[in-house]
C-alpha positions as CSV (number, residue, x, y, z in Angstrom):
1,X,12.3,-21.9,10.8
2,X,13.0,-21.2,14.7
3,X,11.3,-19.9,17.1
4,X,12.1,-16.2,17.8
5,X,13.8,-17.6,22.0
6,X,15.9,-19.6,19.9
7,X,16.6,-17.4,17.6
8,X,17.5,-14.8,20.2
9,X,19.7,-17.4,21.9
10,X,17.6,-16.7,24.9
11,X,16.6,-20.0,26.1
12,X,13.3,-21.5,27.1
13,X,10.3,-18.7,27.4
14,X,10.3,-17.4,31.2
15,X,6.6,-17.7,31.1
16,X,7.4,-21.8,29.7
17,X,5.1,-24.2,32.0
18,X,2.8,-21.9,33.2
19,X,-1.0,-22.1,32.8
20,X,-2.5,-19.9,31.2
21,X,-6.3,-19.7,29.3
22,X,-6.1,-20.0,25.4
23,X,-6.6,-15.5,25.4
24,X,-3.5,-15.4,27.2
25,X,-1.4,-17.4,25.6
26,X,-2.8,-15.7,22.3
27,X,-2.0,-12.1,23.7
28,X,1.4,-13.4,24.9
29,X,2.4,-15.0,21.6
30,X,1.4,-11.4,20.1
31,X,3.5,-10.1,22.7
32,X,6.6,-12.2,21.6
33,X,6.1,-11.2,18.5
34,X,6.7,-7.9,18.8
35,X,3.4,-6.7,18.5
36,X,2.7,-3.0,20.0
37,X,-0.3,-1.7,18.9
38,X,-3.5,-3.8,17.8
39,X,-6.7,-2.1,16.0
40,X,-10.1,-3.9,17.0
41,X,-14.0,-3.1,17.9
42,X,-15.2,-5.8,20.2
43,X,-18.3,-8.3,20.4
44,X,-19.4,-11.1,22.3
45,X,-17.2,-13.9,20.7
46,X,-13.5,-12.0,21.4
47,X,-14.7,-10.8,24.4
48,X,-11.9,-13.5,26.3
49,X,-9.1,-11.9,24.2
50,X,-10.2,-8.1,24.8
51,X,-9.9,-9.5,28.7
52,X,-6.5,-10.6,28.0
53,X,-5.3,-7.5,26.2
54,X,-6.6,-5.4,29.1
55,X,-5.0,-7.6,32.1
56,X,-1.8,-7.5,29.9
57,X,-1.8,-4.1,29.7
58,X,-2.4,-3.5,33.3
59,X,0.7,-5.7,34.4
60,X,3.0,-4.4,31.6
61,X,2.3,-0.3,31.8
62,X,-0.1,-0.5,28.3
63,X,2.5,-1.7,26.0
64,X,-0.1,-3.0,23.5
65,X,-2.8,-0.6,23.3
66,X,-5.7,-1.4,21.5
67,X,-7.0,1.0,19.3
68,X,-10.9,1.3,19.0
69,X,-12.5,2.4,15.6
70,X,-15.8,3.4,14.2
71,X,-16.4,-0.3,12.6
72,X,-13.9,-3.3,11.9
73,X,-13.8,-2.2,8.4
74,X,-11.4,0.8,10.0
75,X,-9.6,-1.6,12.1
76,X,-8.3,-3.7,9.2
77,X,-7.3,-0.5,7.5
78,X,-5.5,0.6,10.4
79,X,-3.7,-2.6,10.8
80,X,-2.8,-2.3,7.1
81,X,-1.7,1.3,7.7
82,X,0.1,0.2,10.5
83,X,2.0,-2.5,8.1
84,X,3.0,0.2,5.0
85,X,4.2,2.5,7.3
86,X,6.7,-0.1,9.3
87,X,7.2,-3.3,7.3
88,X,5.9,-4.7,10.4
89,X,3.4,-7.1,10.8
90,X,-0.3,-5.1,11.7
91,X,-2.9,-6.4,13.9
92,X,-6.6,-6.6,13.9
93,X,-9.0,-7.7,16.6
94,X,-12.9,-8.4,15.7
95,X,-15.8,-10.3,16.7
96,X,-17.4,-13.6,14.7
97,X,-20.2,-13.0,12.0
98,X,-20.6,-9.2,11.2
99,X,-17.4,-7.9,12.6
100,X,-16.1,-10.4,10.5
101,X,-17.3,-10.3,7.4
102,X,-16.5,-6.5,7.9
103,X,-13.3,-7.2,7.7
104,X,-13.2,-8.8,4.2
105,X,-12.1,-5.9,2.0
106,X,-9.3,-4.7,3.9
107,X,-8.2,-8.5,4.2
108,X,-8.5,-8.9,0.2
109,X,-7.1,-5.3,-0.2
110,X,-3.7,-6.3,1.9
111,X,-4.0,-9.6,-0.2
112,X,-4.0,-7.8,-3.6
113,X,-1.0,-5.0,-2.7
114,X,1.3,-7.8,-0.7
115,X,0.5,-6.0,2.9
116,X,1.4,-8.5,5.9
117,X,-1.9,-8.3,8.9
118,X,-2.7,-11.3,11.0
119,X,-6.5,-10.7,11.5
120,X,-7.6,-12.0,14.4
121,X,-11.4,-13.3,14.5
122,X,-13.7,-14.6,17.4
123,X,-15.9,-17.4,16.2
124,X,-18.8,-19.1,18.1
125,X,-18.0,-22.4,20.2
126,X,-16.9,-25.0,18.3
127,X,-20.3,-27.3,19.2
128,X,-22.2,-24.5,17.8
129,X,-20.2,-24.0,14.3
130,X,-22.2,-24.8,11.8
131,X,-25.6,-24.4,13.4
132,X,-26.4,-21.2,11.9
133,X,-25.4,-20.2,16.1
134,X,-26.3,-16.2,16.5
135,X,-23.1,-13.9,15.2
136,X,-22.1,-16.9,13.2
137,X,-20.5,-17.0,10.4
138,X,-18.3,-19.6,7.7
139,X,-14.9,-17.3,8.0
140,X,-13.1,-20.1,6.3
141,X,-14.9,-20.5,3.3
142,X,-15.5,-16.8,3.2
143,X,-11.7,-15.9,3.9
144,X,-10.0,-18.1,1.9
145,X,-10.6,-16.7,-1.0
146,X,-9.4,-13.5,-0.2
147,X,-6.1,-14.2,2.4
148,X,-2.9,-15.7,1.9
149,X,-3.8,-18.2,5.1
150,X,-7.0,-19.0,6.6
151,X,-7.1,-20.6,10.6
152,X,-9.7,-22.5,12.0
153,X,-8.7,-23.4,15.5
154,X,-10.5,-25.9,17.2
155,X,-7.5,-28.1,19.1
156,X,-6.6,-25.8,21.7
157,X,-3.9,-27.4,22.2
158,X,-2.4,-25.9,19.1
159,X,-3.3,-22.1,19.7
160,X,0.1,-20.9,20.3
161,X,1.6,-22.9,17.7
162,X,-0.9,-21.5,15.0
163,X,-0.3,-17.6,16.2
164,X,3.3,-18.0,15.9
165,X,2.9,-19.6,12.3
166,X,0.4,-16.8,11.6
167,X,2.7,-14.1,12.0
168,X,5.7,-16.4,9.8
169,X,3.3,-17.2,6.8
170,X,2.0,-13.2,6.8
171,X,5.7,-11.5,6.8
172,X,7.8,-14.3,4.7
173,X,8.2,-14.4,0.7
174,X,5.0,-12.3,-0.6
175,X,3.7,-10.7,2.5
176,X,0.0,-10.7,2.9
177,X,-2.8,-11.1,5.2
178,X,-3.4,-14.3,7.4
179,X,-6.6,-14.7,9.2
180,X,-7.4,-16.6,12.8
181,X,-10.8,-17.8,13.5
182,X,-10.8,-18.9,17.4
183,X,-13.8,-20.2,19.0
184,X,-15.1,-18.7,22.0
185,X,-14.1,-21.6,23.8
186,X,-10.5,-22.1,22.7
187,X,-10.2,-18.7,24.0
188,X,-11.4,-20.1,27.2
189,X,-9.5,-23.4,28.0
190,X,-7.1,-23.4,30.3
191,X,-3.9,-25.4,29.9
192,X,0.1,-25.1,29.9
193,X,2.0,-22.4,28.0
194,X,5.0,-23.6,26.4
195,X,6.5,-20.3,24.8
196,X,7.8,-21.8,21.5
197,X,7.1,-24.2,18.5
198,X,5.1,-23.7,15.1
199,X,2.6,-26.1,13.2
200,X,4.6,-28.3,10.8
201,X,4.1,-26.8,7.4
202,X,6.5,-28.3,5.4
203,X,5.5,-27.5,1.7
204,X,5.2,-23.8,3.0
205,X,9.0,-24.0,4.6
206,X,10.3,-25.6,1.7
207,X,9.3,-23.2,-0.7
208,X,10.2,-20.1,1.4
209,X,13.5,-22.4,1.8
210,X,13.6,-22.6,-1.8
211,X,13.8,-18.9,-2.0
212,X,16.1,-17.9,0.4
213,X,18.5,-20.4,-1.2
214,X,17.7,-19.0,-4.4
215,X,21.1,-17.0,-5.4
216,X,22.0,-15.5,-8.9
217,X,24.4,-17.2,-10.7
218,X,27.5,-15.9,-12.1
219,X,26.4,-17.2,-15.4
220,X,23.0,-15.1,-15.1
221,X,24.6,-11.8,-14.1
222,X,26.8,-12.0,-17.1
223,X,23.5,-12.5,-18.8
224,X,22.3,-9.4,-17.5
225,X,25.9,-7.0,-17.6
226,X,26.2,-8.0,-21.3
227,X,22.8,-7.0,-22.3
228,X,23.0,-4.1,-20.5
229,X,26.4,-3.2,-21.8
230,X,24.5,-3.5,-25.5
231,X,21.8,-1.3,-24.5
232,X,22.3,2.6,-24.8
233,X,18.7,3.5,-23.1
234,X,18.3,1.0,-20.2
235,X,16.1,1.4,-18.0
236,X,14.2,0.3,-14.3
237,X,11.0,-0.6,-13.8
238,X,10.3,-0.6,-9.9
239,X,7.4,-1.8,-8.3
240,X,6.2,-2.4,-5.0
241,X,8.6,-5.5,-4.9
242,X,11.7,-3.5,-4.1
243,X,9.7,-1.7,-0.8
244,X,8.0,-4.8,0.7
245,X,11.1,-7.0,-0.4
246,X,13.0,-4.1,2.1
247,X,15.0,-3.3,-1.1
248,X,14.9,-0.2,-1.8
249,X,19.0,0.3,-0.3
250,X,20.0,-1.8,-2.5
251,X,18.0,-0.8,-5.5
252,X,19.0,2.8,-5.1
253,X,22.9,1.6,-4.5
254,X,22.6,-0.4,-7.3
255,X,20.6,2.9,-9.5
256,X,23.1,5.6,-8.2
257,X,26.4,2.6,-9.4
258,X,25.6,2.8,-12.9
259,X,23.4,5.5,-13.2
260,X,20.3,3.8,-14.9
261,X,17.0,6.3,-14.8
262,X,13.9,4.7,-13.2
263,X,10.1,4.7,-13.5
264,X,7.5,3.2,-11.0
265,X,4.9,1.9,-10.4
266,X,1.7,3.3,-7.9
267,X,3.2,0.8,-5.0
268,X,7.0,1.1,-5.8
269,X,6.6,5.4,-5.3
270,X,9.1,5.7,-2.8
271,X,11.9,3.4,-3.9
272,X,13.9,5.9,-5.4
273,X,14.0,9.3,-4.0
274,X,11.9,11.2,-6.5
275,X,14.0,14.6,-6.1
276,X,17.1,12.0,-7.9
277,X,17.9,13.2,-10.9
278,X,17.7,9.6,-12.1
279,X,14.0,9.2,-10.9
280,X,11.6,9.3,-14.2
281,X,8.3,9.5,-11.4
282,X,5.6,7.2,-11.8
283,X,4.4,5.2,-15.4
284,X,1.3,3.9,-16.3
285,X,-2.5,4.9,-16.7
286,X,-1.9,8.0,-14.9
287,X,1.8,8.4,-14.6
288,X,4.0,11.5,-15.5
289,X,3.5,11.6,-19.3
290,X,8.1,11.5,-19.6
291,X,8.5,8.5,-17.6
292,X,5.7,6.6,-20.3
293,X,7.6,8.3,-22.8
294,X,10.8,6.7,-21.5
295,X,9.2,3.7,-21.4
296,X,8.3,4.2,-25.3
297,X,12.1,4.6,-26.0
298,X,14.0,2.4,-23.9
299,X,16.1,-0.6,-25.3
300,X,16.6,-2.2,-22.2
301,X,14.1,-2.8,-19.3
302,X,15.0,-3.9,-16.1
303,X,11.5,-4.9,-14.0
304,X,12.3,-5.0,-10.5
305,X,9.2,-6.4,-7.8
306,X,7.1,-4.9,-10.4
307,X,4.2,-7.1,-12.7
308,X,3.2,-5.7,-16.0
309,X,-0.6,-5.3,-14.7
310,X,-3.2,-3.7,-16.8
311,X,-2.6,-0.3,-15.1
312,X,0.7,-0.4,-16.8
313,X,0.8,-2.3,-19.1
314,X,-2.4,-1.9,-20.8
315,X,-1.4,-3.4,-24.2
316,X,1.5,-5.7,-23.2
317,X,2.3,-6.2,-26.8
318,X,3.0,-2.3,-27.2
319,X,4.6,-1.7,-23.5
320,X,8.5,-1.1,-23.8
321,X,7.9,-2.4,-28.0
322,X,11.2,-0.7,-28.4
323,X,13.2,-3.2,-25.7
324,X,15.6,-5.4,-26.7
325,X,16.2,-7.0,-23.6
326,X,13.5,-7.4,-20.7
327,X,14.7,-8.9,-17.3
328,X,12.4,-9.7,-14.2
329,X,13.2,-10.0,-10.7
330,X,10.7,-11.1,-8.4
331,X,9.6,-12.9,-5.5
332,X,6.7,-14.8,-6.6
333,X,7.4,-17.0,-9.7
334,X,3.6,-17.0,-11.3
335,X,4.8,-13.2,-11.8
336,X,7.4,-14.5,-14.1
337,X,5.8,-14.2,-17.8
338,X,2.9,-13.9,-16.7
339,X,1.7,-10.7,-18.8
340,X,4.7,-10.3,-20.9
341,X,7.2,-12.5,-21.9
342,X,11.0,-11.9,-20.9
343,X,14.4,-12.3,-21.8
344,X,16.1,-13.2,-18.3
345,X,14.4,-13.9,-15.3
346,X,15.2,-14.4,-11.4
347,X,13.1,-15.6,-8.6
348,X,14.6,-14.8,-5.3
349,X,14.9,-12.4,-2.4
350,X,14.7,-9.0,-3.9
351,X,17.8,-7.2,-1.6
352,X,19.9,-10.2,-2.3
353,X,19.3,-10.7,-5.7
354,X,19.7,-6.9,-6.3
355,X,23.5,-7.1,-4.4
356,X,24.2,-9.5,-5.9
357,X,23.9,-8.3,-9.1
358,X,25.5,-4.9,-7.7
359,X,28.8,-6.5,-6.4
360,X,29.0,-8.5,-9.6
361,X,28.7,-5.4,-11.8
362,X,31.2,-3.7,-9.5
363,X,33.8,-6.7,-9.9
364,X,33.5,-6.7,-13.4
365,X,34.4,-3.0,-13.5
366,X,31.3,-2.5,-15.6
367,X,30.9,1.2,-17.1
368,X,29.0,2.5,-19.5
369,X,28.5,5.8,-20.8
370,X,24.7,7.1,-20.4
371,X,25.0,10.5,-20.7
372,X,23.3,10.6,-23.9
373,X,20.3,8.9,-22.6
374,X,20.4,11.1,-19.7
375,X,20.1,14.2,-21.9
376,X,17.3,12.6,-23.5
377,X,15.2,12.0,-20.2
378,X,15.8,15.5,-19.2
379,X,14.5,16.8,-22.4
380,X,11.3,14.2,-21.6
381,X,10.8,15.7,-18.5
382,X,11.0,19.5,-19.3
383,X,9.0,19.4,-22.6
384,X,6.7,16.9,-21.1
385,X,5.8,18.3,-17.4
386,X,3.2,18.1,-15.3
387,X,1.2,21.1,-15.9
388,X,-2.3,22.7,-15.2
389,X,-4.4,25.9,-15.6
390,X,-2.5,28.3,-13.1
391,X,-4.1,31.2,-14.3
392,X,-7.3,29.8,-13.2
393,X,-9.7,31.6,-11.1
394,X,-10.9,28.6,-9.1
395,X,-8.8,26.3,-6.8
396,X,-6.9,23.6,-8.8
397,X,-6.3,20.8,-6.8
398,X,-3.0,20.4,-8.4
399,X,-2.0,23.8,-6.6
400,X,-3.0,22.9,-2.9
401,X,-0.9,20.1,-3.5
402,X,1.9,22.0,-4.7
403,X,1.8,24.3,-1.6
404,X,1.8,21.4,0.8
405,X,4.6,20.0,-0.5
406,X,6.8,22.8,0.1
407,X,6.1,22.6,3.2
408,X,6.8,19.2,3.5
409,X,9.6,18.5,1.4
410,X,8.8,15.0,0.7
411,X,9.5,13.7,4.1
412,X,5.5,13.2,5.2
413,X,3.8,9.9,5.2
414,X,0.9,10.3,2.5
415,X,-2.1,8.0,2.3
416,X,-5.2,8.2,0.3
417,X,-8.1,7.1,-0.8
418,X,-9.1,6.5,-4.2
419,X,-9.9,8.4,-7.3
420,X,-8.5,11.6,-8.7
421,X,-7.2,12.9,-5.4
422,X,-4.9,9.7,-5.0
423,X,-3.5,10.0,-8.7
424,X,-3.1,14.2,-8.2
425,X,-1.1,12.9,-4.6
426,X,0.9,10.6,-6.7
427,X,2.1,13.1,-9.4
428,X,2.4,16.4,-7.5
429,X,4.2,14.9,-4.1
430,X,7.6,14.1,-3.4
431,X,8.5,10.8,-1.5
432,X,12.6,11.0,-0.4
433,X,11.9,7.6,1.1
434,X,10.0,4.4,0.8
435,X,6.9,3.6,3.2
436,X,5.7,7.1,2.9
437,X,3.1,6.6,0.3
438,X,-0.1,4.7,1.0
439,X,-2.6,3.7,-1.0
440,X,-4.6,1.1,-1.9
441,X,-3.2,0.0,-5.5
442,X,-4.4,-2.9,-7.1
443,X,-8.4,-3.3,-4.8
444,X,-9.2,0.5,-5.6
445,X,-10.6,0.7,-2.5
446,X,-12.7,4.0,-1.6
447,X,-12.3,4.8,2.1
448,X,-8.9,3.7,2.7
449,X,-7.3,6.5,3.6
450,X,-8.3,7.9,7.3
451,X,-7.8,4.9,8.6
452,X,-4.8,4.0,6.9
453,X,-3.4,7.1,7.9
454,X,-4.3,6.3,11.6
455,X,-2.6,3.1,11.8
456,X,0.2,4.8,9.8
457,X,0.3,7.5,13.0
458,X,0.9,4.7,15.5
459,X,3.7,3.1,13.6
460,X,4.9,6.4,12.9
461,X,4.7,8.5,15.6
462,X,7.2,11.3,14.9
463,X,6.2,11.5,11.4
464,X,3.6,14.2,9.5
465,X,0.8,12.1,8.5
466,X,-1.6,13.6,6.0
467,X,-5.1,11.8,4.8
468,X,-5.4,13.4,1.0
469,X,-9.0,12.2,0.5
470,X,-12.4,13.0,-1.8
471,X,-15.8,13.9,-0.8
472,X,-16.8,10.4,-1.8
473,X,-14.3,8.1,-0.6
474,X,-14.2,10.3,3.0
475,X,-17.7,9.5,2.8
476,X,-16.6,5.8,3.1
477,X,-15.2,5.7,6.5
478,X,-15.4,9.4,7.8
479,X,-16.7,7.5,11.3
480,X,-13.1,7.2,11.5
481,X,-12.6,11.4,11.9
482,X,-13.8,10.6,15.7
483,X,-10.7,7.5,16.2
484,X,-8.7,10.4,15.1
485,X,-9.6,13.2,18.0
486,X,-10.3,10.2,20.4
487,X,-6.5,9.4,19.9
488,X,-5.1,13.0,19.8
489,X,-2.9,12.1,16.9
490,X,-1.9,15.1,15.0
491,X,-2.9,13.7,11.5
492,X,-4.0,16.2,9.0
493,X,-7.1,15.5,6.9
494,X,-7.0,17.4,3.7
495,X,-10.1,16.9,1.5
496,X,-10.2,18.1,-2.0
497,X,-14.0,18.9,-2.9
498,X,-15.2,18.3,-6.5
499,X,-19.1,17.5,-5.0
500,X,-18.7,14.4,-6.7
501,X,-17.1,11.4,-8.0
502,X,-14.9,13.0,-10.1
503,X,-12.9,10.1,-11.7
504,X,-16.2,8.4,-12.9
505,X,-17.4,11.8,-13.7
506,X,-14.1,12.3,-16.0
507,X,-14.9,8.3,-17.8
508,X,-18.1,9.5,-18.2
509,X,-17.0,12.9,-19.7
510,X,-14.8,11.1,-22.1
511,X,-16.3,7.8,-23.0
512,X,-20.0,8.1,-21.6
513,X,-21.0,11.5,-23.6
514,X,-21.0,13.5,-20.3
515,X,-23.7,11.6,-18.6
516,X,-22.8,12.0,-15.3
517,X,-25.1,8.6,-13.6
518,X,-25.2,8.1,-10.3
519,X,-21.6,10.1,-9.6
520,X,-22.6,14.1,-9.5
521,X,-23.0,15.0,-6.1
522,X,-23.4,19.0,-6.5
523,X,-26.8,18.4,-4.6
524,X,-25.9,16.6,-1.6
525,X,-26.1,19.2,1.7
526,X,-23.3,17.2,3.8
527,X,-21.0,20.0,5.9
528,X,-18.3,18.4,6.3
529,X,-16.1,21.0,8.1
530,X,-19.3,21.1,11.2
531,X,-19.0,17.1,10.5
532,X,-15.3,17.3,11.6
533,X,-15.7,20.3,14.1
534,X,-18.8,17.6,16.0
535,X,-16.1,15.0,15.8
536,X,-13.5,16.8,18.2
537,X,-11.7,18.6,15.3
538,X,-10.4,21.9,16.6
539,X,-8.9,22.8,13.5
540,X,-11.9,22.4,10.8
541,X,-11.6,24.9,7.7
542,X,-13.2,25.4,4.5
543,X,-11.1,27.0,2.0
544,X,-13.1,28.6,-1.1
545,X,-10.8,31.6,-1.9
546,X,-7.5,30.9,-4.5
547,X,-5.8,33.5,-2.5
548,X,-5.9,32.6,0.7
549,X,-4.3,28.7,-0.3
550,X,-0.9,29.6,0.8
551,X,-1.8,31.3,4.4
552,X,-4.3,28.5,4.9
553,X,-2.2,25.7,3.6
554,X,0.6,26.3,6.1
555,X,-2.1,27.2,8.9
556,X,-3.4,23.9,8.5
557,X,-0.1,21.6,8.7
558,X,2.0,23.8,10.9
559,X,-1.4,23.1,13.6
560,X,-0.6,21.2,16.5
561,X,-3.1,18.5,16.9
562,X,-5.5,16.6,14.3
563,X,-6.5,19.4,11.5
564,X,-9.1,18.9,9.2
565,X,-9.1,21.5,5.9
566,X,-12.0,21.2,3.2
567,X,-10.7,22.2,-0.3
568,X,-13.6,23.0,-2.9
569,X,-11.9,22.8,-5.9
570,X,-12.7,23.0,-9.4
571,X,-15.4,20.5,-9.9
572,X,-14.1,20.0,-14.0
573,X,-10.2,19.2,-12.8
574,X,-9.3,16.0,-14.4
575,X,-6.4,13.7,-14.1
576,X,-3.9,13.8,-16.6
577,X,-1.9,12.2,-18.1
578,X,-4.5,9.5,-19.1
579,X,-3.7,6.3,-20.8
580,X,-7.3,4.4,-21.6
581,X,-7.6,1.0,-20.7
582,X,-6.2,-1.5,-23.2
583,X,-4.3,1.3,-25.1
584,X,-0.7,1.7,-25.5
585,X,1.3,5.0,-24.3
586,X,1.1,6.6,-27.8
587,X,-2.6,6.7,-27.1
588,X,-1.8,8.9,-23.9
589,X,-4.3,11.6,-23.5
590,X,-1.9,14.9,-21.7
591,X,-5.3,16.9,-21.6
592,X,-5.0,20.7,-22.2
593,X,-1.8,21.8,-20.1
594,X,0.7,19.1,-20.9
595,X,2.6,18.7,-24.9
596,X,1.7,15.4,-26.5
597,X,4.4,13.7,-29.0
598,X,1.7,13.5,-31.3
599,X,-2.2,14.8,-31.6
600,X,-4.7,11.5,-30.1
601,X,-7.9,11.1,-30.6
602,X,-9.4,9.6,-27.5
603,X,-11.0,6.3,-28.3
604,X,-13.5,4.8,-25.9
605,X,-12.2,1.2,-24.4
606,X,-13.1,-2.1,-26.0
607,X,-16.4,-3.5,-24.6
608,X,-14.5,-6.1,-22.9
609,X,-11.6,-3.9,-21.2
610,X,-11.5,-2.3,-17.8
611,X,-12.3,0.6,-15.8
């Protein structure tokens, strides 16, 4: 692969020959790179590279600010928000030994939902590694299992070469998260810049090779127009494939051409616009009870950058039973029949693949009549909407979320954290466009969202960015309310209130005979509205009073500045639909407000399934 000069037909690097310490040529290659904005909290071992980043941003009018948060744990969060916001590479900055070791889940988390970071680690001097040195600690062996690339630099001479290969191994093929341990005295040496090359990674190269080369057929796309033209209830899977794989164009080109309906997964919201009459919403554990249906009565199955996990697919051998055909596209071949076996299969780029496919069906004048089908979904999702109490006297969550996204329209950036909040933001909003929906998917992880939403801010700066959270997983990071105010960025914090851990409390409601261990919180005396308010918050609410959700609701977004609003909501609102782990869509549980095709009993999980 060449280097971005050559690519840019721009010559040798003006800066080519110079000298330069190892933390300026590091900053510089981030430079070159594009980079913009980098998330990091300091220490003793990055302390050269902070140095850098501040004499850089003297000399070139702050165009890489670095943004300070309440612990590296935030930082990595923010680079990651940073990432599903743009389709940019995100940058974090943190010290050796706690900062980190700190950074670990939000290194694995970008690992597990394909997010591309380049962490950025200090590391003791490269005489003291392995002494048990103070602020030590193994990155490598700790890293590696949890990033796509680990770096140990300790031939200086091979810095820039390894930040520019960084930044290729985190945004090619499956993104993900690449991690760069740098001695303190790497960043110190001094010696000659020479503004291009990479480290020679052939296997790496030839596999990403491999895949851009990788084109469909003829032969396979008259595979996959002939079983489609047999089906008379196709339908597309999309996962979070089609967004990272920049897809979503052609998928949606490819969707509105011959008008096949389309469920998704958590990470491929966004994909299709969800006001299309063709979108089905989301499937799965907690998806819109009509696209599982849909799923249930499909003949064909299209899976596009999607991968059959257990939130899906919890009984493979029931999932899409009724599917004559099943085709996967993907980028990463283990995906490939992994879970569930397939009829037709292609590992490539996901646009290309997907145009190709397009332009062959249009060549072939392929038609086929769906209108039947279409009927049928539409009858799915009227009978089988998302419904709740609305004659309830206490706030349902479901309605705030309504009322915001009204106001919104589908056109804000949403990120989460995790629980019942994230699965009521994924069923009640609308998302006209992909990258506006950020969660953490496949890690789960509680305190993801504020700082997400941060870096998503930066990347985003003209966009509405709301943080839907929970008492508990704010709880996780709320340090980060402060990064928020510090930064003046306008993002609304909306926290829905159930004074507990309300989706353990509803598994422990359904499968644990109501014994609510560890996860009731009803006691705990945390303000958080004064918490916000100490934090610079000059919008800081508490809503408690059904009427008053629509005058506060637009209060709080149409605010000029970071607003904060506290929701206490009714502490017995579950999440429904609810498919139990293992158990196949006709096991759905639609709770009290939603029609079932048939009357369940809920059945605990098997003693070896899943949460």
């Amino acid at each position: 692969m060449k280097d971005r000069y050559d690519m840019l037909n721009q010559g040798a690097h003006p800066l080519a020959g110079a000298t330069m310490t190892g933390a300026d040529m590091l900053v510089q290659v981030l430079a070159d790179e594009g980079v913009d904005t980098v998330f990091g909290y300091s220490g003793g071992a990055i302390l050269p590279i902070y140095d850098a980043v501040f004499r850089y941003n003297q000399e070139h009018a702050a165009a890489m600010p670095l943004i300070v948060p309440a612990n590296e744990q935030g930082a990595g969060f923010m680079a990651a928000g940073f990432a599903r916001a743009s389709g940019r590479v995100g940058v974090a900055l943190v010290t050796s030994g706690p900062g980190a070791t700190n950074m670990v889940t939000p290194v694995r988390d970008s690992m597990a939902d394909s997010v591309p970071i380049v962490v950025i680690c200090g590391q003791v001097p490269t005489t003291a590694i392995g002494t048990d040195a103070f602020q030590e600690a193994p990155v490598p062996s700790i890293m590696g299992a949890v990033a796509k690339h680990v770096f140990l630099i300790t031939d200086p001479t091979k810095l820039e070469a390894t930040v520019r290969t960084a930044f290729e191994i985190a945004r090619t093929g499956r993104p993900g998260p690449v991690v760069l341990d740098v001695p303190k005295d790497v960043q110190n040496w001094k010696g000659v810049f020479h503004g291009s090359g990479r480290l020679p990674i052939p296997g790496y190269r030839q596999r990403m090779n491999r895949l851009e080369a990788s084109k469909l057929p003829e032969a396979a796309c008259a595979d996959f127009f002939t079983a489609l033209g047999a089906a008379s209830r196709p339908l597309i899977y999309a996962g979070g494939g089609v967004v990272n794989g920049s897809a979503s164009h052609a998928m949606r080109e490819f969707v509105k051409e011959f008008q096949i309906p389309v469920v998704t997964t958590l990470m491929g919201i966004g994909t299709i616009d969800t006001k299309n009459a063709l979108s089905m919403r989301m499937l799965g554990m907690h998806g819109q009870a009509f696209a599982n249906y849909a799923v249930d009565d499909c003949d064909f199955l299209a899976a596009f950058g999607a991968r059959f996990d257990d939130r899906v697919a919890g009984n493979p051998g029931k999932f899409a039973a009724k599917a004559r055909f099943l085709a996967h596209l993907d980028i990463d071949a283990s995906e490939i029949n992994k879970v569930k076996r397939v009829d037709w299969s292609h590992v490539g780029l996901m646009s290309d693949a997907l145009q190709t496919l397009l332009d062959y069906g249009r060549r072939m004048g392929f038609k086929r009549d769906l209108s039947a089908w279409h009927r049928h979904c539409d009858e799915l999702r009227t009978t089988y909407a998302m419904n709740y109490d609305r004659n309830s006297e206490t706030i349902q969550p479901y309605y705030v979320l309504e009322e915001i996204n009204r106001l919104t329209q589908g056109e804000a950036i949403i990120a989460t954290g995790v629980g019942q909040h994230q699965m009521w933001a994924a069923q009640y909003f609308d998302f006209r466009s992909p990258r506006l929906w950020l969660t953490s998917g496949s890690m789960g992880t509680m305190g993801f969202g504020l700082p997400a939403a941060i870096g998503a801010q930066f990347a985003q700066r003209n966009r509405l960015v709301i943080d839907v959270d929970g008492d508990g997983s704010i709880r996780m990071n709320i340090g980060e309310l402060e990064t928020a105010t510090t930064y003046d960025l306008p993002i609304k914090v909306l926290l829905l209130n159930n004074c507990g851990d309300g989706m353990v409390k509803q598994w422990q409601k359904l499968f644990h005979k109501g014994r609510l261990s560890g996860s009731d919180k009803s006691l705990h005396t945390k303000d958080f509205v004064k918490a916000a308010q100490a934090d610079g918050f000059k919008y800081a609410v508490r809503l408690d009073k059904k009427a008053d959700v629509t005058r506060v609701v637009e209060e709080f977004i149409r605010f000029q500045g970071p607003a904060f609003l506290e929701v206490m909501i009714d502490q017995d609102a579950g999440v429904y639909p609810m498919v139990g782990p293992g158990q196949a869509y006709e096991d759905m549980i639609t709770g009290d407000h939603i029609p079932s095709r048939s009357k369940v009993q809920v059945k605990p999980p098997g003693a070896s399934e899943m949460f």
